[in-house]
C-alpha positions as CSV (number, residue, x, y, z in Angstrom):
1,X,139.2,108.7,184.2
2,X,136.2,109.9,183.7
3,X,135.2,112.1,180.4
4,X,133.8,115.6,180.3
5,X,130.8,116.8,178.9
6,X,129.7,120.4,178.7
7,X,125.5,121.4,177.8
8,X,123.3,124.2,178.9
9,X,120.2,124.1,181.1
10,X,117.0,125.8,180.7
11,X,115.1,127.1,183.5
12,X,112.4,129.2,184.6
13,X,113.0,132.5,186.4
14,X,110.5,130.9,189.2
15,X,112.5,127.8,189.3
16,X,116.1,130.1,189.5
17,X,114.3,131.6,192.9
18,X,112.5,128.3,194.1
19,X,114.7,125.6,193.1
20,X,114.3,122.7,190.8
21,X,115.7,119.6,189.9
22,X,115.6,117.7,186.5
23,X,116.3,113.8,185.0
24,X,119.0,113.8,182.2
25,X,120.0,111.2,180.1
26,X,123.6,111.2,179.3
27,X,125.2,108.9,176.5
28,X,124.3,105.5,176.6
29,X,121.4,105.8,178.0
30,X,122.2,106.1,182.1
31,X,119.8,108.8,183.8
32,X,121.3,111.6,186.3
33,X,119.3,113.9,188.3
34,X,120.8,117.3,188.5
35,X,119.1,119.4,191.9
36,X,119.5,122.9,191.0
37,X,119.7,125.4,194.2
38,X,117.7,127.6,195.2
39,X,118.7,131.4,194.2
40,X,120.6,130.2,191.2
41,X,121.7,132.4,188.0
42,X,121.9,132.8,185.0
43,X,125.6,131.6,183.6
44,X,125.9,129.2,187.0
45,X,127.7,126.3,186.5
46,X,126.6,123.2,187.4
47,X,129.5,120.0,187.8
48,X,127.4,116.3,188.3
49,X,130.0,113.5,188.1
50,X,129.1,109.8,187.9
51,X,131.5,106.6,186.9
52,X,131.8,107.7,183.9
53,X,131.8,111.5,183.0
54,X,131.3,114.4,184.5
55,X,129.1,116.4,183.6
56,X,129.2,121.0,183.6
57,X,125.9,122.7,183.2
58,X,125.9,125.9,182.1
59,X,122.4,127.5,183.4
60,X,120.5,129.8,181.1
61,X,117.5,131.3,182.6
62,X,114.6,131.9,180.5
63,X,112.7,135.3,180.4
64,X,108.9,133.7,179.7
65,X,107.2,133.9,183.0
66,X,103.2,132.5,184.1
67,X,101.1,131.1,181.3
68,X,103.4,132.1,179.2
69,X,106.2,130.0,180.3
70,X,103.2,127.0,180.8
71,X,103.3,125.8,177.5
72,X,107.4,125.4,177.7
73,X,109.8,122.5,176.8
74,X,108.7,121.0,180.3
75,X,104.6,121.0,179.6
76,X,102.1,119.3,178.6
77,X,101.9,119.4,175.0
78,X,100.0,121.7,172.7
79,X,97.0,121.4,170.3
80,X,97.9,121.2,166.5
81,X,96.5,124.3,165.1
82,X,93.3,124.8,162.9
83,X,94.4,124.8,159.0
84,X,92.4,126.8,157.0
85,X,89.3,125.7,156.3
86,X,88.8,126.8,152.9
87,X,92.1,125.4,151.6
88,X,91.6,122.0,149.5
89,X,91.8,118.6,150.8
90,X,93.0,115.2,149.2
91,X,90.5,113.5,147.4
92,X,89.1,110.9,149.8
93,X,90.2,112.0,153.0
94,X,87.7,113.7,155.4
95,X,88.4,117.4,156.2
96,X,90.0,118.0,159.7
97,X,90.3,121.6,161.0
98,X,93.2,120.5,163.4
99,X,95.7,119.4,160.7
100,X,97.3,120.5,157.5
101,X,96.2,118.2,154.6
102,X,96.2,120.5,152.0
103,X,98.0,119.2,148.5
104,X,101.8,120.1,147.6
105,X,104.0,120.8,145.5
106,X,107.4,119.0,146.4
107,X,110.4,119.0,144.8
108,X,112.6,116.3,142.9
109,X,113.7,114.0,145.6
110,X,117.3,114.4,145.1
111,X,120.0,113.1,148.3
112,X,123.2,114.5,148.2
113,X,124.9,111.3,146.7
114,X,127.9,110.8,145.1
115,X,125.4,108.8,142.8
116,X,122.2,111.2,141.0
117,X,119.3,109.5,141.5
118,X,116.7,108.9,138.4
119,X,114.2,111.8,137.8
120,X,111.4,111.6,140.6
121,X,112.5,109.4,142.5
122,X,110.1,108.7,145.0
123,X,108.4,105.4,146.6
124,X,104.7,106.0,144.9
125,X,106.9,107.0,141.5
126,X,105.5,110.4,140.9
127,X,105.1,111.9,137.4
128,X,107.6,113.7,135.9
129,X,107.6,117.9,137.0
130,X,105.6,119.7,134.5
131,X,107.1,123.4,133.8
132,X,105.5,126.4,134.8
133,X,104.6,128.7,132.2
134,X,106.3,131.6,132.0
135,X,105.1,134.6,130.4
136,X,105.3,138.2,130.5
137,X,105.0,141.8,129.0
138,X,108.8,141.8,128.0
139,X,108.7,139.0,126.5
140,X,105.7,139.4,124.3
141,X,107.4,142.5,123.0
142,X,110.1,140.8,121.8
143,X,108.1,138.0,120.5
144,X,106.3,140.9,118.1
145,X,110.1,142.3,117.0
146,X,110.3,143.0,113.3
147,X,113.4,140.8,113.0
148,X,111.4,138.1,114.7
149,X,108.4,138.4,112.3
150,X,110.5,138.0,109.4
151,X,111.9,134.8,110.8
152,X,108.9,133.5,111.6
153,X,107.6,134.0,108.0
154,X,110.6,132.1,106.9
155,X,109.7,129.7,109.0
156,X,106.3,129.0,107.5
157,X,107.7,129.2,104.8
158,X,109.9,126.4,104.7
159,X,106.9,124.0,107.0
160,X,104.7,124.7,104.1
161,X,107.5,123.2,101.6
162,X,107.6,120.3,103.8
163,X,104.3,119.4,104.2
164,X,104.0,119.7,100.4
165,X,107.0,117.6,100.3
166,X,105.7,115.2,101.7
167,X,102.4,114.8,100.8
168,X,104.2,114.1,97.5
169,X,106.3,111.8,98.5
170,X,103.4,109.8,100.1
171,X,101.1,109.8,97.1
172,X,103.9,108.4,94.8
173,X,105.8,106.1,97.3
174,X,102.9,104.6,99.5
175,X,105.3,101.3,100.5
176,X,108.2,103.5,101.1
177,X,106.0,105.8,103.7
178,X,105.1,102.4,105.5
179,X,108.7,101.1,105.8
180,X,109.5,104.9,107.2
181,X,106.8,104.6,109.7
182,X,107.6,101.3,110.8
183,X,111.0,102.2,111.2
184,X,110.5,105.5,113.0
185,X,107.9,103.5,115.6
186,X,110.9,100.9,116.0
187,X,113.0,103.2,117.0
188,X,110.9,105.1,119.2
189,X,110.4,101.8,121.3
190,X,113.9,101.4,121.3
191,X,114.4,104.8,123.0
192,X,111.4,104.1,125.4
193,X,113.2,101.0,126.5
194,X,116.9,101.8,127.1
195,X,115.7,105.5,129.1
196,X,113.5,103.1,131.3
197,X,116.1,100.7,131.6
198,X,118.6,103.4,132.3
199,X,116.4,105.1,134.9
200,X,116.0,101.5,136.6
201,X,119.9,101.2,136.6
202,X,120.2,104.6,138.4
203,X,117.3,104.0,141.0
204,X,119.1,100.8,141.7
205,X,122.4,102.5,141.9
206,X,120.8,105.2,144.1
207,X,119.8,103.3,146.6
208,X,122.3,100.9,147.2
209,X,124.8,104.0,147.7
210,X,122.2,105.2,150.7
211,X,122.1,102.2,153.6
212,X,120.1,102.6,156.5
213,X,122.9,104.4,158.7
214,X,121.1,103.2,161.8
215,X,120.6,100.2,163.6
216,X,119.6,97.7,163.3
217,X,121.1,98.5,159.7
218,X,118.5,97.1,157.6
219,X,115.8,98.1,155.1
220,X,115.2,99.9,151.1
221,X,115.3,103.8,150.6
222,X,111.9,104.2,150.0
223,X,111.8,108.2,149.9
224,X,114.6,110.8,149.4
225,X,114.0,114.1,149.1
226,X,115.8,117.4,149.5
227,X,112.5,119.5,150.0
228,X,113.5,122.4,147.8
229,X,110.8,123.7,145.8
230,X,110.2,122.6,142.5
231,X,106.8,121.4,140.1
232,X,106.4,118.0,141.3
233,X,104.1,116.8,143.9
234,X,105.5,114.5,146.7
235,X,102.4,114.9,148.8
236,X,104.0,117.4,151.4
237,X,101.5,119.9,152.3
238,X,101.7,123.0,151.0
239,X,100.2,126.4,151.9
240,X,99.5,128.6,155.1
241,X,102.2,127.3,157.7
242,X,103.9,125.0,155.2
243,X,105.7,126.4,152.2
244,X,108.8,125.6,149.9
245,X,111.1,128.3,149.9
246,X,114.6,128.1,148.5
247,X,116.3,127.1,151.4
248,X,114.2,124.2,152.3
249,X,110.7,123.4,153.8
250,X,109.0,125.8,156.0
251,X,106.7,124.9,159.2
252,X,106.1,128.0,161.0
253,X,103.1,128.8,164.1
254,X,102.1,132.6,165.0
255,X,100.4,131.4,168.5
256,X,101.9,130.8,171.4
257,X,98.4,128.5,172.3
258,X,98.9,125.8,168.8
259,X,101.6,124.2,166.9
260,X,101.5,123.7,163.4
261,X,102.3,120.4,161.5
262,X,102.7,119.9,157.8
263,X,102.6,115.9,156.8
264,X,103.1,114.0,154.3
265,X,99.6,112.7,152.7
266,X,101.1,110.6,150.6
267,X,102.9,108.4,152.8
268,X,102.1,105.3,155.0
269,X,105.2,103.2,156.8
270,X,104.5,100.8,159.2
271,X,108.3,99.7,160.3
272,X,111.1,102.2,159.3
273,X,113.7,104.6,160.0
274,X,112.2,108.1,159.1
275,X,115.6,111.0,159.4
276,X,114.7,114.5,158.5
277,X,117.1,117.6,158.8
278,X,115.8,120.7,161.0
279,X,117.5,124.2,161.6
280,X,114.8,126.5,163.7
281,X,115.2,130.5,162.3
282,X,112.9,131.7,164.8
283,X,111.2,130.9,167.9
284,X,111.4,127.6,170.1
285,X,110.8,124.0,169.0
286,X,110.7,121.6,165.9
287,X,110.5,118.4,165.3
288,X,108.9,115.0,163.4
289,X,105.3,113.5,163.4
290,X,105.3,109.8,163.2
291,X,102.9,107.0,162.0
292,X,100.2,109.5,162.3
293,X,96.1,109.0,161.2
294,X,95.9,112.2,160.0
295,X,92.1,111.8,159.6
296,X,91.6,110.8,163.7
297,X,94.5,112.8,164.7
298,X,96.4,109.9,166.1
299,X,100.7,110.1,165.7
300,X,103.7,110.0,167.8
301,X,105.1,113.3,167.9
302,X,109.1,113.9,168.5
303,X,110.3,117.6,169.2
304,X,113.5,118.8,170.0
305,X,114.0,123.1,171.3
306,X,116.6,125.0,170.8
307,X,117.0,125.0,174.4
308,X,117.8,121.1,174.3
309,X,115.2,119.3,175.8
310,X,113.8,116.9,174.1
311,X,110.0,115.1,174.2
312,X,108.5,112.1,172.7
313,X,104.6,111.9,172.7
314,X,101.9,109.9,171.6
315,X,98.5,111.9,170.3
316,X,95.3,110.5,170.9
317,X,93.1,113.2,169.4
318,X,93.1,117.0,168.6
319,X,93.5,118.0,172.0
320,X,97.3,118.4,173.3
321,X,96.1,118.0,177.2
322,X,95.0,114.5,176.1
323,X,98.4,113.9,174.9
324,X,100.9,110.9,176.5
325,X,104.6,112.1,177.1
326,X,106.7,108.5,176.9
327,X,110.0,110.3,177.2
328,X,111.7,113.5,178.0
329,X,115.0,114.7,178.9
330,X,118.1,116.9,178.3
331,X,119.6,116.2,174.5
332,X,123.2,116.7,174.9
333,X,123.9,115.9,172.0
334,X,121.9,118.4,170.4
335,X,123.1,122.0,169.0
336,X,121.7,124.8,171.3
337,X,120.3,128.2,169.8
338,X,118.6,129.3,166.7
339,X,120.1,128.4,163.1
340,X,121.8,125.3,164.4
341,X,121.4,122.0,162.1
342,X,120.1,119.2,163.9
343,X,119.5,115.6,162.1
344,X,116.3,114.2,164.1
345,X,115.4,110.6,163.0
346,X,113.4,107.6,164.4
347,X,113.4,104.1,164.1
348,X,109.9,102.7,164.6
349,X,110.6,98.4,164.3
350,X,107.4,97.0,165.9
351,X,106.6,98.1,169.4
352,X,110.4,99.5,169.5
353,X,110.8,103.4,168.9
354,X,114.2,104.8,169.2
355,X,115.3,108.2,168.5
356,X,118.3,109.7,167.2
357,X,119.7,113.5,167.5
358,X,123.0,114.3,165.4
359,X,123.5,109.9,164.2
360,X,123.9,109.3,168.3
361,X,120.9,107.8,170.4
362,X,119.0,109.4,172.6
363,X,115.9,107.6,174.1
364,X,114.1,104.2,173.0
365,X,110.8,103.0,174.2
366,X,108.4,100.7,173.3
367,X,104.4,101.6,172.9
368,X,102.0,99.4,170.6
369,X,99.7,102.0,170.6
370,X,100.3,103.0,166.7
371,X,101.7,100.7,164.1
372,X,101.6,102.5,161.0
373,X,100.5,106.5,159.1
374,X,102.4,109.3,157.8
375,X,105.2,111.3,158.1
376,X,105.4,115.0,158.7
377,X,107.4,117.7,160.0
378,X,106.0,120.3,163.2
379,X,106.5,124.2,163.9
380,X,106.3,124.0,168.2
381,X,105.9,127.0,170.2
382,X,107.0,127.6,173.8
383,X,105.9,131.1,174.1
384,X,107.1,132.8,170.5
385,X,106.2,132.8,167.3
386,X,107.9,129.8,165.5
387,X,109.4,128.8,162.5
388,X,111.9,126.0,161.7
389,X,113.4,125.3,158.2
390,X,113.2,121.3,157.2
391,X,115.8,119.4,154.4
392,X,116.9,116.4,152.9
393,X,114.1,113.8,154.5
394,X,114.8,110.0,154.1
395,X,112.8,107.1,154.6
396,X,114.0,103.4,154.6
397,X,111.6,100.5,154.8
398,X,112.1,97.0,156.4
């Protein structure tokens, strides 16, 4: 008996009247063409059986009409948008109007583990988060308190009988002061080694506790990171259409005519498994960039709308017409309308791409074109403003 599967179609108010017909791909990979009749409607049902399931399409009929409805999830693909100029690049990297590469602030790289991870951990082993400094006209007021002037004159008070203290104790016990010094620089090493060693004992611990969930099953976790907003620096752009907020990582696009991407700079994986989780808020499409050269505007680019189709490109330049589509289809398993959570990931192992929507595959190709870059995230407009909301990315390296 075959199984059941139920997803909605996206469609055209032109194509509702004219006709159409589209290629699915249903689960494991076999390819159905669904011919959808002239006249149709919005709500229609649509039943396509094979072998092994039958398939019920529910048809949704979308309202953008003429240019409009051109650049929708069955284009050609769009041109990444201009950054802003006057924004501040990398440090050896050569400007490029049509992509994001300004610096960021990102936040501790924390997974949701049953095992915390060290502080910043991260596959280029950022710094530790410096502190913002926080100041302001209530609290300078109570600084200047007449209860916390007297304190502070106690204070000096007692500092001053310490460093007379000691100065005395110095002048009269010079060995003494050496033995304390030695001592104190012992056990300051001491400290320095067992945090470092404990650190190494939790990045160890960290990683072993987060496999590669995806096949072939193999590989380190090279990069974890929640992509909340915090002090540290990742290398995830930051600023204009890519900002941390407290709910996650931001890519957003006002033009129907661009999409925005935000990368990170930091980053270059040659064979991988790259997983990232998206939720759009507003708008159409989101998605991953891929082994990208930032700098020539070279990536794969996979994007997902929250009508459910699905496309897999390769970018040759700044221009989206010059863009390749190697795959496109239905995602049925991906979840339909705004505020959904969707886990995208990819598995890039040579010539072999695969991609993944919600831990089941959906497509896998193989194109030599690109064999290595840098990872980002994308804000993809059909015909609306756009903005999708990015968490918890993940990297592992074979």
């Amino acid at each position: 008996m075959s199984s059941e599967l139920r997803a909605t179609l996206a469609i055209s108010k032109s194509e509702a009247v004219m006709g159409t017909s589209r290629t699915l791909t249903m689960p494991g990979g076999r390819k159905v063409t669904v011919n959808v009749p002239a006249g149709a409607y919005d709500g229609q049902i649509i039943r396509v059986e094979d072998a092994v399931s039958t398939l019920l399409l529910s048809l949704s009929i979308m309202q953008a009409e003429g240019s409009a409805f051109a650049t929708g999830p069955n284009s050609d693909d769009l041109t990444v948008a201009a950054s802003n100029l006057y924004l501040q690049t990398p440090s050896g990297s050569i400007p490029n109007p049509y992509l994001q590469n300004t610096p960021v602030h990102a936040q501790y790289p924390y997974a949701q583990s049953a095992t915390p991870p060290p502080p910043s951990f991260y596959s280029q082993n950022q710094g530790q988060p410096a502190f913002p400094p926080s100041s302001s006209k209530g609290a300078a007021s109570r600084l200047l308190s007449p209860r916390n002037i007297v304190l502070a004159g106690l204070v000096l008070l007692l500092v001053v009988a310490g460093v007379v203290g000691v100065v005395v104790f110095t002048r009269n016990n010079p060995a003494g002061n050496t033995n304390v010094a030695a001592t104190t620089t012992a056990v300051a090493r001491a400290h320095i080694t067992a945090t470092a060693q404990a650190q190494a004992t939790a990045t160890a611990s960290f990683i072993a506790a987060n496999p590669n969930p995806y096949p072939p099953h193999r590989g380190t976790l090279v990069l974890s990171d929640s992509l909340r907003p915090d002090n540290s620096n990742n290398g995830w752009d930051r600023g204009g259409a890519c900002v941390f907020k407290g709910d996650g990582y931001h890519a957003s696009v006002s033009s129907a005519n661009f999409f925005n991407d935000c990368l990170n700079t930091k980053t270059t994986f040659s064979n991988f498994t790259y997983q990232v989780t998206m939720k759009i808020i507003k708008g159409n499409a989101g998605g991953i960039i891929f082994r990208a050269d930032s700098v020539n505007s070279k990536y794969y680019l996979f994007r997902v709308g929250g009508e459910g189709i699905y496309v897999l490109s390769q970018y040759v330049d700044n221009v989206g017409a010059h863009s390749k589509i190697l795959s496109r289809s239905f995602c049925l398993h991906c979840n339909l309308g705004l505020s959904q959570t969707n886990v995208l990931a990819v598995v890039a192992d040579g010539h072999s791409i695969t991609l993944y929507v919600n831990s089941q595959q959906i497509a896998s190709i193989n194109d030599s074109s690109y064999d290595r870059g840098q990872i980002g995230v994308i804000a993809y407009p059909y015909s609306d403003p756009t903005e999708v909301v990015y968490t918890n990315a993940k990297v592992w390296t074979f």
